[in-house]
C-alpha positions in Angstrom: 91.2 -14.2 118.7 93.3 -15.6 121.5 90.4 -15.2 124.1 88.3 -17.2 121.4 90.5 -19.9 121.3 90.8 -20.4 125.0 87.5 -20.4 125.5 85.0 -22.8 126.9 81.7 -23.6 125.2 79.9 -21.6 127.9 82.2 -18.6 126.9 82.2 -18.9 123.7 78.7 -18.3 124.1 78.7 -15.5 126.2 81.3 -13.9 123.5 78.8 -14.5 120.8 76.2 -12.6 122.2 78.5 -9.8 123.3 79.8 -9.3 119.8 75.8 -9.8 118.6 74.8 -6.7 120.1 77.7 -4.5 119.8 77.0 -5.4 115.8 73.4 -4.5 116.5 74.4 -1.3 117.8 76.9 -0.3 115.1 74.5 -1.4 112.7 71.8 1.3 113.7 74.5 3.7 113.2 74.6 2.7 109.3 72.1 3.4 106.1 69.5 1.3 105.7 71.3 -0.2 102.4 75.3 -0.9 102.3 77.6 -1.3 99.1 80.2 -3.8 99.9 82.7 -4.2 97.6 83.9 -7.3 95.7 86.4 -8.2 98.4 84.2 -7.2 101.1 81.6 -10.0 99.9 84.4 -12.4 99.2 85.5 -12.2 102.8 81.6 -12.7 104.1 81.6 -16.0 101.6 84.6 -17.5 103.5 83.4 -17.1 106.7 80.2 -17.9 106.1 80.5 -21.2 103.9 80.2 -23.6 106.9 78.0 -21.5 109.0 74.7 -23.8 108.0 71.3 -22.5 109.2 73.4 -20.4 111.7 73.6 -17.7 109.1 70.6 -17.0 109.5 70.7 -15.5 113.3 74.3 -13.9 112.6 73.9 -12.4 109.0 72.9 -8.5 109.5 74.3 -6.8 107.2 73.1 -8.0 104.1 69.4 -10.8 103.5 70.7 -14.9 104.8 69.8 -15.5 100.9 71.9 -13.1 99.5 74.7 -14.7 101.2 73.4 -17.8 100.4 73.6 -16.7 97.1 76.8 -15.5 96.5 78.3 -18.6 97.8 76.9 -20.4 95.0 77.8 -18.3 92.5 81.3 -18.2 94.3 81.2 -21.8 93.6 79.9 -22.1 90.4 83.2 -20.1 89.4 85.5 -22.2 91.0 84.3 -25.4 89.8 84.1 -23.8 85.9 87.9 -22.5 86.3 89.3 -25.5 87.8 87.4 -28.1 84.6 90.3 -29.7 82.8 90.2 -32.5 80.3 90.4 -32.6 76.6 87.8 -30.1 75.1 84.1 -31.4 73.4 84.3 -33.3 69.7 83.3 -31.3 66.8 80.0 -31.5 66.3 80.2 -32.5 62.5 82.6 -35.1 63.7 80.2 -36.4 66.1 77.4 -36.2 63.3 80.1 -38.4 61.4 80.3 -41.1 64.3 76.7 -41.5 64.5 76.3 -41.9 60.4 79.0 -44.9 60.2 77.1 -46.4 63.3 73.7 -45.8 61.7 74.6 -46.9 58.5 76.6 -49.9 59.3 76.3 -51.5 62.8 80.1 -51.2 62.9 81.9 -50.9 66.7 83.6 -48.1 67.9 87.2 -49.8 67.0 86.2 -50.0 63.4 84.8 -46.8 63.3 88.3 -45.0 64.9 90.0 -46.5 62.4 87.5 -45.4 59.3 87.6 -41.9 60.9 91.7 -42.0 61.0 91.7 -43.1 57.1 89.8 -40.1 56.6 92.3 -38.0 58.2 90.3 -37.7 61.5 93.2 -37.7 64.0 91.5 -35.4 67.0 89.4 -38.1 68.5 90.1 -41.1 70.5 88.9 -44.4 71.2 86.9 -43.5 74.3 85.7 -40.8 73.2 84.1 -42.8 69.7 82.6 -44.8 72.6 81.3 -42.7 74.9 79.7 -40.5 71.8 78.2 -44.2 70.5 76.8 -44.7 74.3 75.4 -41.3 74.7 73.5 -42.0 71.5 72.2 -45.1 72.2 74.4 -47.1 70.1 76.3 -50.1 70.7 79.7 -49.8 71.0 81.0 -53.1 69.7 80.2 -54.8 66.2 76.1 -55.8 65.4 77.7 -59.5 65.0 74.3 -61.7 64.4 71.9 -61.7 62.0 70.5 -58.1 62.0 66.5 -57.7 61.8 64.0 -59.0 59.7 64.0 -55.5 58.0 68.0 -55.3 57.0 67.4 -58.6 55.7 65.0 -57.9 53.3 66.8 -54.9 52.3 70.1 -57.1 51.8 67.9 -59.4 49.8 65.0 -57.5 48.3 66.3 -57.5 44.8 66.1 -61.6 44.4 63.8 -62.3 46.6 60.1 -63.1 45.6 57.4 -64.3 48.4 54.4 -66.7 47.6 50.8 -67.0 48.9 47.7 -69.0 48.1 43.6 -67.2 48.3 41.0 -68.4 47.3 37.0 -66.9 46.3 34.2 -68.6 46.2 32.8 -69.0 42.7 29.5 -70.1 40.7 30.0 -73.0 38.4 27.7 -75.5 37.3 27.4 -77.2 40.2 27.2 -74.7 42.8 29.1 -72.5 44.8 33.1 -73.9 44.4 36.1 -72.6 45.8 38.8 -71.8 43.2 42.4 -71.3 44.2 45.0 -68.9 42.6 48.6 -68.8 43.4 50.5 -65.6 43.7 54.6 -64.5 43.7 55.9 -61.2 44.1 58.9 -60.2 44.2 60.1 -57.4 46.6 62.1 -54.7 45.0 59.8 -54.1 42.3 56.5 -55.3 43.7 55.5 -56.9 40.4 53.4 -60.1 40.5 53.2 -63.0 38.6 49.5 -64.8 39.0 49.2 -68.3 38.3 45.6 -69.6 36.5 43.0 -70.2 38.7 42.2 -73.8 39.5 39.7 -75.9 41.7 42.1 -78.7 42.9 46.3 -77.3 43.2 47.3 -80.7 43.4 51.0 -81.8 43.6 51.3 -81.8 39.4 49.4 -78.4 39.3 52.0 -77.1 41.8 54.9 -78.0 40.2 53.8 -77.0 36.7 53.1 -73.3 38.4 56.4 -73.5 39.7 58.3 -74.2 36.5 56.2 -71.4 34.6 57.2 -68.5 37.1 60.9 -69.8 36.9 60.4 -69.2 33.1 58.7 -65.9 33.4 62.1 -64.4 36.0 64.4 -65.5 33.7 61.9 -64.1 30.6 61.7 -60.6 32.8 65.1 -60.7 33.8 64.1 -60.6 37.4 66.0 -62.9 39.3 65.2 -65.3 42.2 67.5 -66.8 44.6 65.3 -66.9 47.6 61.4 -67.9 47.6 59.4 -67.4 51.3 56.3 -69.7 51.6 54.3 -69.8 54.5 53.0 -73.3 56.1 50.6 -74.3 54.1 50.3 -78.0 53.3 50.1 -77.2 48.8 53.8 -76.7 49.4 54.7 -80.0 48.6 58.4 -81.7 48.1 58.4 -81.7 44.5 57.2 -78.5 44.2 59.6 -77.4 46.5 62.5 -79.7 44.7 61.4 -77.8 41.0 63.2 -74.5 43.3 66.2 -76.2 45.1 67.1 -77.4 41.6 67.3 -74.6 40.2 69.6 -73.5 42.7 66.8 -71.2 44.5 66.2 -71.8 48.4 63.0 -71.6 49.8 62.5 -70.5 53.1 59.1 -71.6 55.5 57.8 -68.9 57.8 57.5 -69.8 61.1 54.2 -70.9 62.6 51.6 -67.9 62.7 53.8 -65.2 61.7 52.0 -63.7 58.1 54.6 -60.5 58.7 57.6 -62.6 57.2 55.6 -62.5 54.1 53.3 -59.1 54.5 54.1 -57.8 51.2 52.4 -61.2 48.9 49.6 -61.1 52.2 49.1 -57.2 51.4 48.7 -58.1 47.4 46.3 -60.5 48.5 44.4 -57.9 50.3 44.5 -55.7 47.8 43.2 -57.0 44.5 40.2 -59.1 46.7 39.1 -55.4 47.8 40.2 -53.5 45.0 38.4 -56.2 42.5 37.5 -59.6 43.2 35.6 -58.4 46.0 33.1 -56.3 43.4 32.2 -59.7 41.3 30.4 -62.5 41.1 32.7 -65.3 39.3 31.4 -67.7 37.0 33.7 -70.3 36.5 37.8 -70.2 36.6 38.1 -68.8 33.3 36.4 -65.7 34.7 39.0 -66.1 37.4 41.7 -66.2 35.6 40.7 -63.2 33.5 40.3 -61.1 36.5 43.4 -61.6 38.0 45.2 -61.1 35.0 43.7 -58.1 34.3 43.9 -57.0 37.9 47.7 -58.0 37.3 48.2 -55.9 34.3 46.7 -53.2 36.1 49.2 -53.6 38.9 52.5 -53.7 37.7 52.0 -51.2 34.5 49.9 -48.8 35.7 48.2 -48.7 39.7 51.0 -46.2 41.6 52.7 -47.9 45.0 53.4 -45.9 47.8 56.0 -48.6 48.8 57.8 -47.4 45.4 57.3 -43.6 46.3 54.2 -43.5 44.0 56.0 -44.9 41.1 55.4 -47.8 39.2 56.9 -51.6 39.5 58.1 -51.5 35.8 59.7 -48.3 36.6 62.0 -49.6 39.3 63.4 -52.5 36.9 64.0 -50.2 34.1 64.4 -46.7 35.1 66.3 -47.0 38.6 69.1 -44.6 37.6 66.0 -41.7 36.2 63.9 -39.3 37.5 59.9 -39.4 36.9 59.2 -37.1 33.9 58.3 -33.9 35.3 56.1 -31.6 33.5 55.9 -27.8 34.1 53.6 -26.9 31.5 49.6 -26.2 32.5 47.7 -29.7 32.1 44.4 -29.5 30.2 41.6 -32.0 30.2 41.8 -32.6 26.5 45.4 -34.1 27.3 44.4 -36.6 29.8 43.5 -40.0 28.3 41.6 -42.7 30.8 42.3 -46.7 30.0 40.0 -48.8 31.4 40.0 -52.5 32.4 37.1 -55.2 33.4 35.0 -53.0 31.9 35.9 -49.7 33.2 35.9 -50.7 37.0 39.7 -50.7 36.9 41.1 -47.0 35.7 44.3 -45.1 35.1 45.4 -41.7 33.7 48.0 -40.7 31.7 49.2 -37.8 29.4 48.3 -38.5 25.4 51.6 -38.5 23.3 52.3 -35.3 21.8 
């Protein structure tokens, strides 16, 4: 080793290439195949670390990829035995985290302190926000006014959205256009139709408005909010009949019909569903459509907003399961109503 170190590049070279053949020689002297012990390959990973693409002139004993291989291993060890830190959350606390985050926008101080008054003392406030980051939460408080679709949840249950349509109808003199106003309100999806009319002038408004003001507090279905879209029929007073009742109305903003998709889907529905499949004579005709339409709607058509279940049972029967039968259904126990003259149908079981 002492020659080594006092040698020049040129004789370090020279060295090399000595000790290169000598191991060449020696090495024909051996098996084919050597079993070096755990030590033995320990000592070949020191040495040859740092070696580079060098290793693969001087490795002889064993494949450059072997070597190559065992250093990483070698590695892999080290860096797994000399880890330290504080060891991975729980999993169902982390499932814990993620629910209050989910469920109520809170940050992750908030949320350290609702997991300590549950007796959750393991976990830290780093580590509430690095599990909040990894997730894709925010770690601090949702502090403005959450989407459209929390605030309709927050609201659903006296809230109630309005929207004119109109058809085209035969009267005496010719083709008209009759309007009909409709509300509905969120929670339940039930609907309130006004009579059909061909001119909703400023008196006609505000006489619609006071009659569906009667009919929530007659159904017990309040209304603090009302959402209206643009439209010009929304006049002051009609307007004023709400505000003095202590119910805010709220305009949509310009070309936005999703603020109020649920009275715009209604509207879809009972002009393809009905309207669409006659020919109107007058707005008596009108009005007896709709409010047969309306009837049909809110007592007995399914919703798949309400899980399949009807409006009147979401005001009446929130705390109660649909009846469930388990019994074979037979034919003779179905009974068919029929409406408009047996366009409109529903099913039920006859009463035992």
């Amino acid at each position: 080793m002492l020659v080594i170190a006092k040698s020049t590049d040129k004789e370090l070279a020279r060295q090399v290439s000595y000790l290169k053949a000598e191991n060449q020689i020696l090495r024909s002297r051996l098996p084919k195949r050597l079993s070096l012990t755990q030590r033995e390959k320990n000592r070949l990973v020191r040495f040859a670390r740092n070696l580079g693409s060098a290793l693969n002139e001087l490795a002889t004993i064993v494949h450059p990829s072997t070597i190559r291989r065992w250093i990483r291993e070698d590695s892999g060890k080290k860096k797994h035995q000399t880890k330290k830190g504080r060891p991975r959350t729980a999993a169902d606390i982390e499932k814990l985290i993620l629910k209050l985050a989910k469920d109520t926008g809170w940050g992750y101080t908030r949320i350290l302190g609702e997991l300590k008054k549950l007796g959750i003392e393991s976990v830290t406030r780093n580590t509430v926000k690095n599990i909040l980051k990894r997730n894709g939460y925010e770690t601090g408080p949702e502090r403005g006014p959450g989407t459209w679709d929390e605030f309709l949840k927050r609201h659903a249950s006296t809230m109630w959205q309005c929207d004119f349509f109109s058809k085209k109808i035969v009267s005496k003199t010719g083709l008209r256009d009759v309007f009909v106003l409709v509300f509905l309100h969120i929670e339940t999806r039930r609907v309130f139709i006004t009579p059909a009319t061909y001119k909703p002038d400023q008196e006609w408004m505000v006489e619609q408005a006071e009659d569906f003001i009667r009919h929530t507090e007659s159904e017990k279905l309040p209304c603090k909010i009302l959402m209206h879209d643009n439209d010009g029929k929304y006049s002051q007073p009609f307007l004023d009949a709400f505000t003095s009742r202590k119910i805010e109305t709220r305009r949509t903003a310009i070309r936005s019909p999703n603020t109020v998709a649920f009275v715009e889907r209604f509207v879809q529905t009972i002009k393809q569903e009905c309207l669409d499949h006659f020919i109107v004579f007058g707005e008596k005709h009108m009005s007896l459509l709709c409010s047969e339409f309306r009837d049909h709607y809110n007592l007995e058509r399914p919703h798949q907003g309400l899980d399949n279940g009807l409006p009147t049972q979401v005001e009446t029967k929130k705390s109660e399961k649909q009846q469930r039968y388990t019994e074979p259904i037979r034919l003779s126990d179905i009974h068919c109503k029929e409406r408009l003259g047996g366009f409109l149908k529903s099913y039920s079981r006859k009463a035992a």
